[in-house]
Wavefront OBJ file of the C-alpha trace (Angstrom):
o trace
v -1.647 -6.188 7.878
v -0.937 -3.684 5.800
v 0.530 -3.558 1.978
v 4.392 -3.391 2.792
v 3.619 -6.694 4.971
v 1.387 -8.057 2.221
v 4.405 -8.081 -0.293
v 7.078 -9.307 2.027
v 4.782 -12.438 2.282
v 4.868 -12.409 -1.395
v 8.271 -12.574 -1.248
v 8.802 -15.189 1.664
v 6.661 -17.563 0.059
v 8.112 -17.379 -3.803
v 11.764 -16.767 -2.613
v 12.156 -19.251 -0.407
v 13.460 -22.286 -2.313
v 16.128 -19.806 -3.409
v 17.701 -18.178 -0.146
v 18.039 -18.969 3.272
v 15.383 -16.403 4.656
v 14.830 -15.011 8.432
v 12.061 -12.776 9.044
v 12.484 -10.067 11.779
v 9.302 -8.754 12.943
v 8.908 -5.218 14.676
v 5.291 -6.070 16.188
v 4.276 -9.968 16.462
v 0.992 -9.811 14.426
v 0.856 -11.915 11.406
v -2.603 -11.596 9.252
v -0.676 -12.851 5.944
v 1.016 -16.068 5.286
v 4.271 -17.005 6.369
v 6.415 -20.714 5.037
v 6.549 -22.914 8.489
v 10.026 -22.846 7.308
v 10.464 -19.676 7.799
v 12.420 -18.701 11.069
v 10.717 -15.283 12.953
v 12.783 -13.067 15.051
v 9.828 -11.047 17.100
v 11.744 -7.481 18.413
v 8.566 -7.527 20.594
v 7.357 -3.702 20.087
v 4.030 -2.506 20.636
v 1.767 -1.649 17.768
v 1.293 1.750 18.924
v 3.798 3.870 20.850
v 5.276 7.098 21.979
v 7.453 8.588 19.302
v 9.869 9.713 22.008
v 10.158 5.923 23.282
v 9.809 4.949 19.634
v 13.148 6.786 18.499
v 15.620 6.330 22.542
v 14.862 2.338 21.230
v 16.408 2.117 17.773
v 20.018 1.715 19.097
v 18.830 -0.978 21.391
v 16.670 -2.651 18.481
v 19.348 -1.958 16.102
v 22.122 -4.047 18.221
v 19.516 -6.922 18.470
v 19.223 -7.009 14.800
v 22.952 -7.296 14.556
v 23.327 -9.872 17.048
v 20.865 -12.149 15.716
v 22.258 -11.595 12.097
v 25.935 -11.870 13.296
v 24.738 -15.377 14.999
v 23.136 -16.980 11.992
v 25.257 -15.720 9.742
v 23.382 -13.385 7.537
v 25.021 -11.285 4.596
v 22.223 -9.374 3.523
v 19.838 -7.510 5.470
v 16.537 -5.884 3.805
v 14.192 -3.485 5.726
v 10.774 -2.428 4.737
v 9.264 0.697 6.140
v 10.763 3.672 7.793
v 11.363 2.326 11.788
v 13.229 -1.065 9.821
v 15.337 0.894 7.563
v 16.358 3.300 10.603
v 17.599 -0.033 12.514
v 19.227 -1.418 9.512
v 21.079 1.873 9.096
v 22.294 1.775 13.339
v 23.122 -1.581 12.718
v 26.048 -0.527 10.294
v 26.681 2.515 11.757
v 27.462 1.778 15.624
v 27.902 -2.018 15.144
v 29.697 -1.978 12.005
v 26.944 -4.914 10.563
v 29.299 -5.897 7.314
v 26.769 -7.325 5.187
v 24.768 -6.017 2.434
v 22.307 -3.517 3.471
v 19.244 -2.795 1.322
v 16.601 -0.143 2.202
v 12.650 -0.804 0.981
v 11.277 2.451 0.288
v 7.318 1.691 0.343
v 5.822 5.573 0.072
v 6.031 9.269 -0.892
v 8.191 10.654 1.930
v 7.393 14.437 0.942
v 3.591 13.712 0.664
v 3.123 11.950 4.166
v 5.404 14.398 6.125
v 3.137 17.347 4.867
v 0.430 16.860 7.113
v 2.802 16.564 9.950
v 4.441 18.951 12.510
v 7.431 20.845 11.170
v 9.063 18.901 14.051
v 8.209 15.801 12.686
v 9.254 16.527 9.751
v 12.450 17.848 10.265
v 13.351 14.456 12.325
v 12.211 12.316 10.016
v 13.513 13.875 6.732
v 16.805 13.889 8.575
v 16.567 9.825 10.075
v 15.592 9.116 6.216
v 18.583 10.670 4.905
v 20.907 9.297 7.346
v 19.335 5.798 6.633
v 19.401 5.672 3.296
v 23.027 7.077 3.159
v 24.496 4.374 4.662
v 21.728 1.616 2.045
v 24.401 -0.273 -0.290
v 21.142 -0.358 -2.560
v 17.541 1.777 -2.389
v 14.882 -0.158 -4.013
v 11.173 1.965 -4.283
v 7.963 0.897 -5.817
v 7.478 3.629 -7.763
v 9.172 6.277 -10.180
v 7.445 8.995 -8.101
v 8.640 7.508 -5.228
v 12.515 7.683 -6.830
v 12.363 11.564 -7.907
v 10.679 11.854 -4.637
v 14.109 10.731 -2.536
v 16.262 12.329 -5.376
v 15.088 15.347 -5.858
v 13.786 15.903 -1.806
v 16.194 13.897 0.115
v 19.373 14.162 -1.786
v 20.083 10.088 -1.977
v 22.360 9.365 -4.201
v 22.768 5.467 -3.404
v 22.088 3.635 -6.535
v 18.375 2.762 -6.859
v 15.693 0.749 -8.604
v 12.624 0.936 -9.152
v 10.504 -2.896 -8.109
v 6.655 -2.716 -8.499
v 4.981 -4.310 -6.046
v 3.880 -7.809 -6.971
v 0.202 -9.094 -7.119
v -0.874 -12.879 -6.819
v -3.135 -13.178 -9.498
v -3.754 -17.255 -9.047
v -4.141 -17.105 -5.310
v -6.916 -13.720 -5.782
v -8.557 -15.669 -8.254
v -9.238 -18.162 -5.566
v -9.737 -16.195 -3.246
v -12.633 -14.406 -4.575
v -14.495 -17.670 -5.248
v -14.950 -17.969 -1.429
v -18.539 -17.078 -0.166
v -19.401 -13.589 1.232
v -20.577 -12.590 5.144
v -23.896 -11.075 3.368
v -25.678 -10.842 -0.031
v -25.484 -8.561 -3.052
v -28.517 -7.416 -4.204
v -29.372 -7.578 -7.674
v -30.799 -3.828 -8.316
v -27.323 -2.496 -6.531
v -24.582 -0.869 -8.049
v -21.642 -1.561 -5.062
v -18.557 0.394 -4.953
v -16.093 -0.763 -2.181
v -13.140 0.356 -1.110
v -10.161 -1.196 1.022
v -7.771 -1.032 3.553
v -6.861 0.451 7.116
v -8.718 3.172 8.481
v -5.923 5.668 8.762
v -6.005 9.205 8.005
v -4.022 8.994 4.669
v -6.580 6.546 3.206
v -9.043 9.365 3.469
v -12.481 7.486 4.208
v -13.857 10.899 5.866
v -13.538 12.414 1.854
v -14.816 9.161 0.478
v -18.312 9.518 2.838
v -18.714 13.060 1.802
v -18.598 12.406 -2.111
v -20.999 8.709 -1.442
v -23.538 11.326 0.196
v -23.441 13.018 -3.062
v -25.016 10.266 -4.955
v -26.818 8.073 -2.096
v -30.343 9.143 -3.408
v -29.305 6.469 -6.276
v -29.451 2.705 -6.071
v -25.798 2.369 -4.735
v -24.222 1.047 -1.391
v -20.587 1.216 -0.510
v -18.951 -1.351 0.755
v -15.802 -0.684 3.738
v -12.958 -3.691 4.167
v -10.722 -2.828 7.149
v -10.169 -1.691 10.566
v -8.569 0.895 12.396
v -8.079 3.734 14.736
v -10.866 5.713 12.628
v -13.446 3.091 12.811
v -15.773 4.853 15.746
v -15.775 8.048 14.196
v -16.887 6.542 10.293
v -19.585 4.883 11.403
v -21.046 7.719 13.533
v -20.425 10.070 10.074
v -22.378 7.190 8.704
v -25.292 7.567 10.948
v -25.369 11.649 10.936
v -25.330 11.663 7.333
v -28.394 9.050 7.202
v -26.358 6.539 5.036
v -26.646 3.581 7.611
v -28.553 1.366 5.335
v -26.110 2.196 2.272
v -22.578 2.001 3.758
v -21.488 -1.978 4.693
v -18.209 -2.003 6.882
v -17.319 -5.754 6.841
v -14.097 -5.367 9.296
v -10.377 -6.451 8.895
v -10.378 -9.368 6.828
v -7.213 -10.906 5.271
v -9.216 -12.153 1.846
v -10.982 -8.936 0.691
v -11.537 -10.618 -3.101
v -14.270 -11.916 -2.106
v -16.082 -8.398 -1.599
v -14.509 -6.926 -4.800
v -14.862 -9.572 -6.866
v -18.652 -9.178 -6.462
v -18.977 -5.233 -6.346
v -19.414 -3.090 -8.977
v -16.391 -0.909 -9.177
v -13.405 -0.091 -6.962
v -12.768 3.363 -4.842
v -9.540 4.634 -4.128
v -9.698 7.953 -2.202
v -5.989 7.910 -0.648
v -4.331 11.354 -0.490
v -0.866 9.649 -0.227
v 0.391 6.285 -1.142
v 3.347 4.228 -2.404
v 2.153 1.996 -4.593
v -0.959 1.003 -4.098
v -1.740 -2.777 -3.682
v -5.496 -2.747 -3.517
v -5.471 -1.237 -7.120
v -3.429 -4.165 -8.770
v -5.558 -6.704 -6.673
v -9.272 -4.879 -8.038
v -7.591 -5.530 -11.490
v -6.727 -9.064 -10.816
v -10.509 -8.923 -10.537
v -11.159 -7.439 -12.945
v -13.094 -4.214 -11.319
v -13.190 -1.135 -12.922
v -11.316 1.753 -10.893
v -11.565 5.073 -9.704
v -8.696 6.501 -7.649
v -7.611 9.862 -6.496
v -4.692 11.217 -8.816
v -2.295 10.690 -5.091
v 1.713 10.496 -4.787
v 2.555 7.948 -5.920
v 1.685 5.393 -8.261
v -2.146 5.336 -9.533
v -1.282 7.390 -12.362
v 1.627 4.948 -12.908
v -0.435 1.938 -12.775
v -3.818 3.147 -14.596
v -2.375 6.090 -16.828
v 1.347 4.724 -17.718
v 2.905 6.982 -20.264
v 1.877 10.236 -18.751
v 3.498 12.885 -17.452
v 4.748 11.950 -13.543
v 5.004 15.340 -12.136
v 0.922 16.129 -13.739
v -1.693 15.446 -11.238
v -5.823 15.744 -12.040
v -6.864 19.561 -10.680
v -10.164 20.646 -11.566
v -12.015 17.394 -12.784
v -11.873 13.736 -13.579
v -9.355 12.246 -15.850
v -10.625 9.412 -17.586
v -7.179 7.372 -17.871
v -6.223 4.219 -19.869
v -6.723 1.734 -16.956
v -9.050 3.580 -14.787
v -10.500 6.972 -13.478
v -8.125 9.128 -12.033
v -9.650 12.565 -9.617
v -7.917 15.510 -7.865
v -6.698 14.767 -4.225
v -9.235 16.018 -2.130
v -11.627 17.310 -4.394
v -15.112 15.877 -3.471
v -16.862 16.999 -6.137
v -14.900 15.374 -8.979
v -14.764 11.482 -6.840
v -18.589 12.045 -6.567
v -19.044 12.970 -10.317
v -16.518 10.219 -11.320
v -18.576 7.804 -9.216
v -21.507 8.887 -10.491
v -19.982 8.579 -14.383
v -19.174 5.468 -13.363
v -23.221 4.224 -12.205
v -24.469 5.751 -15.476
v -21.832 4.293 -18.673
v -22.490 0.803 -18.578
v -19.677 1.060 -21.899
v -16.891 3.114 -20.135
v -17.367 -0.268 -17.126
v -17.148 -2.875 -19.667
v -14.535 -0.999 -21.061
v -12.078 -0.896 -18.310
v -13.220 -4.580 -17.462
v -11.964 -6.170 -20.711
v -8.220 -4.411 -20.092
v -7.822 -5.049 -16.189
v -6.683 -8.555 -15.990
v -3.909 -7.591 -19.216
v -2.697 -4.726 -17.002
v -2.947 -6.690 -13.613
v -0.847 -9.433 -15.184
v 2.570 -6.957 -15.698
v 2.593 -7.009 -11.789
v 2.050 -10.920 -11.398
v 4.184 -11.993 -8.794
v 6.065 -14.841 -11.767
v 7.315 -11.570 -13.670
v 7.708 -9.383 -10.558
v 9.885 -11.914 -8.470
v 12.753 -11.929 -10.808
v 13.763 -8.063 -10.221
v 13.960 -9.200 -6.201
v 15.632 -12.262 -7.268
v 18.589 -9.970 -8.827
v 18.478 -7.033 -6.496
v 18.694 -9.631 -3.210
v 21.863 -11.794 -5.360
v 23.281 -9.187 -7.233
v 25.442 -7.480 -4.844
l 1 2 3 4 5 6 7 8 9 10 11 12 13 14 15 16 17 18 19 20 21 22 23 24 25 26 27 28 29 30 31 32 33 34 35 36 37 38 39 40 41 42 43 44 45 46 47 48 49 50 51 52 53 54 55 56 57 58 59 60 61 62 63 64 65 66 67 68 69 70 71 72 73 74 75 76 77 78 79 80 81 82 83 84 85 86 87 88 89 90 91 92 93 94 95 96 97 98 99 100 101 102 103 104 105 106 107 108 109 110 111 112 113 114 115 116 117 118 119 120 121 122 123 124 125 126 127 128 129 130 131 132 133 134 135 136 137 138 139 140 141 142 143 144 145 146 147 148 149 150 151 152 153 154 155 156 157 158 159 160 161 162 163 164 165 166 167 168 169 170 171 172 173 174 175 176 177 178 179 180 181 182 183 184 185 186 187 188 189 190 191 192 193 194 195 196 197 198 199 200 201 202 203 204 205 206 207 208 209 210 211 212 213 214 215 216 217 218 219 220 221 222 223 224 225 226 227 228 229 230 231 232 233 234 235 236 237 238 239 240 241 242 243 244 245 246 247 248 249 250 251 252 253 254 255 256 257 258 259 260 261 262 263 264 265 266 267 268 269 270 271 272 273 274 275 276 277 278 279 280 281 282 283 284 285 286 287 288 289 290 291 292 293 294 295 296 297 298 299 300 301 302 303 304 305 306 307 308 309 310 311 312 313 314 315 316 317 318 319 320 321 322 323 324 325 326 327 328 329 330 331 332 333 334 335 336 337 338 339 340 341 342 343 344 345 346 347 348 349 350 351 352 353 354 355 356 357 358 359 360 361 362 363 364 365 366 367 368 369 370 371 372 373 374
């Protein structure tokens, strides 16, 4: 349920008339839609595990992989995520898998391993090297995300950047359906979503809302996760019960953006970020942290990659970009925001135009090439 899984549904559905697909699934839970057509090989892993049993299973998983590929015949093998590319790597490596191997690189590596243990680290900067060493083709969402494994990780496989595609038609529907509760008129809603996970930074999203809860404002929460018990409590210690709405995991959040006010993004790392291409599809204003990688891509193309918002707000073609982990400039930019009815409608009148260079039509043609062309 997350926005790696939400594109490879993109790309069952819209490349299925073209290739004979298989989908191998790490953990059986499907939230998004998959063609009936569509054969599922379920490696039966648990959602959550020990990284010590995690890693002794990847030769195991990796043989399984091969087998099933070997008996059906497949000649190209893509992986999306790290524990996916590590088994498509073993695959080649102790079973000699002879197709074409191509690795989905969905984040920034040197961003997400930061906050980890220098053990951690050092394991999985090596495992992503190895992988991607033995990838007859890297493809990442972002130009970040490229320098990122260049300049970090030392791959020299040939690479291309694919952004991640967005649905327009099927959002559009989507956010005709009717809402679980009722907006009220005098309200300005911001919302915000996606999994309650650490890197998506909810805590720092609470603290700058606090900021400006003496206004008219609620904030809306779409998702679920291992963070869930400890927002709301932070919800009822700061006194913001009445102002913060968590709806829960639901697979059609459009419904709940199309009818809020503007969209929060308060990430500290992220590949490319679906949720911001989808608020543009409906045509919400944005504000999003300044994070590795891709919001500055997406709402301030042109500028300088390696530049990142510091001490304020940037107020960006497509959007409002703020420092990582700066409270002060995500509550001021929210509060900006509320107050310049202009600066909304503004941002509103461009976000369908810039949401359409990610359709899914234009987008599916790179994949089309990169899954054919070798």
């Amino acid at each position: 349920m997350g926005g790696a899984e939400r594109v490879v549904s993109h790309l069952l559905r819209h490349l299925n008339d073209d290739f004979e697909i298989h989908l191998a699934m790490y953990s059986n839970q499907i939230d998004y839609d998959v063609p009936k057509t569509i054969p599922v090989f379920d490696l039966g892993q648990p959602l959550e595990e020990n990284p010590l049993s995690i890693f002794l299973k990847l030769p195991y998983l990796s043989y399984k992989v091969y087998k099933y590929c070997k008996q059906h015949k497949i000649t190209t093998s893509v992986a999306f995520l790290n524990r996916p590319c590590y088994i498509n790597a073993l695959m080649r490596t102790l079973w000699r898998y002879k197709g074409t191997v191509i690795m989905c690189e969905r984040t920034h590596q040197t961003t997400v391993l930061a906050s980890n243990s220098w053990f951690f680290r050092k394991v999985t900067t090596k495992m992503v090297s190895f992988s991607y060493k033995r990838a007859d083709l890297v493809l990442v969402n972002s130009y970040a995300s490229k320098q990122d494994l260049q300049e970090n990780f030392h791959v020299k496989k040939p690479m291309q950047v694919i952004y991640n595609p967005v649905d327009i038609a099927t959002i559009k529907k989507q956010s005709l359906e009717p809402c679980g509760f009722d907006f009220e008129k005098n309200c300005f809603y911001f919302i915000s979503v996606g999994g309650f996970r650490r890197e998506k930074n909810i805590n720092f999203l609470l603290d700058a809302f606090f900021i400006i809860k003496h206004l008219p404002v609620k904030l809306i929460l779409v998702g679920s996760g291992a963070q869930k018990e400890e927002l709301e409590k932070k919800v009822f210690d700061l006194g913001m019960k009445n102002q913060v709405i968590f709806t829960g995991y639901d697979n059609n959040p459009f419904k709940y953006v199309s009818r809020s006010n503007c969209y929060v993004l308060a990430s500290y790392v992220e590949g490319f970020p679906n949720v911001l291409l989808e608020a543009l599809a409906c045509e919400k204003p944005i504000i999003s942290t300044d994070c590795k990688s891709g919001p500055r891509e997406l709402l301030a193309p042109g500028t300088d990659l390696h530049y990142a918002a510091k001490s304020s707000y940037e107020i960006a073609e497509y959007g409002i970009l703020t420092p990582v982990n700066d409270v002060a400039s995500l509550s001021a930019s929210m509060r900006k925001m509320y107050d310049d009815e202009k600066l909304r409608k503004q941002f509103q009148s461009k976000a369908l135009e810039r949401a359409s260079h990610f359709d899914v039509s234009e987008i599916i043609q790179f994949f089309h090439v990169a899954f054919s062309g070798l």
